[in-house]
N, C-alpha and C positions, 0 to 999 in steps of 0.2 A: 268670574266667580272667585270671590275669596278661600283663601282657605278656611278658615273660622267657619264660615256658611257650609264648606262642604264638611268637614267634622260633627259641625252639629247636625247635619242633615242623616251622614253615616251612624254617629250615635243614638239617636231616634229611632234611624230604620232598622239598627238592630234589638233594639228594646221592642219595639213593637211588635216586630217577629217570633221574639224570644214568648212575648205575652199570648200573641195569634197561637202558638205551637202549644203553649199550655193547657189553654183552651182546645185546643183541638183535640190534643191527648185526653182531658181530662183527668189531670192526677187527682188524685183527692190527696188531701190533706193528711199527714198521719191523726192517730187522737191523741188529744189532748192531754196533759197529765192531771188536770183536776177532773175532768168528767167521769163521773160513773160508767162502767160497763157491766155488760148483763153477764151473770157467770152461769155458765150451763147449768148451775144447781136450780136456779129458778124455771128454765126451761121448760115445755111440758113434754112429757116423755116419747119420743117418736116412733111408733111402730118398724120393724125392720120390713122393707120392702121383698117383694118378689126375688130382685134380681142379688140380692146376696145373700139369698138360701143357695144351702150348697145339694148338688143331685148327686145320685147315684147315676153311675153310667149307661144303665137301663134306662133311667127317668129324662137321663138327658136325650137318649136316641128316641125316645118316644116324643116328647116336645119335639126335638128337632123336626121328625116324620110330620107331626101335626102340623105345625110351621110350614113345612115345605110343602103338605096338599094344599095348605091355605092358599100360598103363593102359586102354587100350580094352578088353582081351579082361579081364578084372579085374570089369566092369560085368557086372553079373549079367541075362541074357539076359529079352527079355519072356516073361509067360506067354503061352501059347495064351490066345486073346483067349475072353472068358465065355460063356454062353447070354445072349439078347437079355433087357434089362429089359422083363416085360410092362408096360403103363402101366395105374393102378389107378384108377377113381376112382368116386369117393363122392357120391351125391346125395342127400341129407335132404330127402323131403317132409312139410311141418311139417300136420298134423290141418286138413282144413276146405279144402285144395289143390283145386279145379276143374282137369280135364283139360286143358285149354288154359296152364293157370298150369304145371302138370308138363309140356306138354311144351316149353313155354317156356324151361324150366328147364335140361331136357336138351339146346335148342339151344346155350345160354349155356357149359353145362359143356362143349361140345365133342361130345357124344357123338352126335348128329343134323345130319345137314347141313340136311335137307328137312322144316321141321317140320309141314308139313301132312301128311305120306304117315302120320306116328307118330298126329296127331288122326286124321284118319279112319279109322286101324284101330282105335283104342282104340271109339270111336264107333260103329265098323260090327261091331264082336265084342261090343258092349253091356256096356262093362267100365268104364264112367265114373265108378260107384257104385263100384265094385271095389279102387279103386288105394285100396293100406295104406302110411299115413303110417308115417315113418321112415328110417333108414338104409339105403340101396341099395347094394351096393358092385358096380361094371359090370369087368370084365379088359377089357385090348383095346379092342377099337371093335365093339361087340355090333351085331348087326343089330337090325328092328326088332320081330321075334318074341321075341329071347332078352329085351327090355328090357321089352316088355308082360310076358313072363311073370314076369321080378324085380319088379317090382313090384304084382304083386297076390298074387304071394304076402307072406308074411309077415317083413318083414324079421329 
């Protein structure tokens, strides 16, 4: 490539750049010095608007007030509050669990406060062999009949 070629190639693409950014801007043009312009005298005369009347500080706290019920009552009302979340939970006893280790398990999770009353019933309904490993899923705060019976059934 020449130099000549790359000069004139640089000189172009700055011109056109220069033309694309005017355009983009939009400047206008100043006016003219022969053109007529319109002098405010001919104008038709403009009402003063609302918003550059001056209030008294009563008139202002009372718009304000109005204003702010407007936007207040605009805020769209709560719903009727929902049905209660029941709380859900899940105790995976893993194959090979000893009675004592599940009911250990279920004091941890929450779901037993008193974990000797859950052993001795498990123990005294002779269900020790019983309990099937797996996924338990408990509603609520299960007593401790509904808990012996989920878990030896079948998850």
């Amino acid at each position: 490539m020449s130099k000549k070629m790359f000069w004139n190639g640089l000189g172009f693409g700055l011109i056109g750049g220069a033309l694309l950014l005017q355009l983009m801007l939009g400047v206008q043009s100043p006016p003219s010095v022969g053109k007529e312009t319109v002098s405010k005298e001919s104008q038709p005369p403009v009402e003063t608007p609302e918003i550059s009347k001056k209030y008294t500080q009563a008139e202002f706290d009372q718009k304000l007030q109005a204003r702010l019920k407007e936007e207040v009552d605009k805020i769209p009302k709560p719903e009727a509050p929902k049905a209660e979340i029941v709380k859900q939970t899940a105790v995976y006893i893993t194959p090979g669990l000893n009675s004592d280790k599940v009911v250990e398990m279920f004091q941890q999770s929450g779901l037993i406060n008193e974990p000797t009353a859950l052993s001795t019933e498990i123990k005294k309904r002779g269900l020790t062999s019983s309990i099937r490993s797996g996924v338990h899923i408990f509603k609520g705060e299960p007593s401790v009949d509904v808990i012996i019976e989920t878990i030896i059934r079948k998850p």
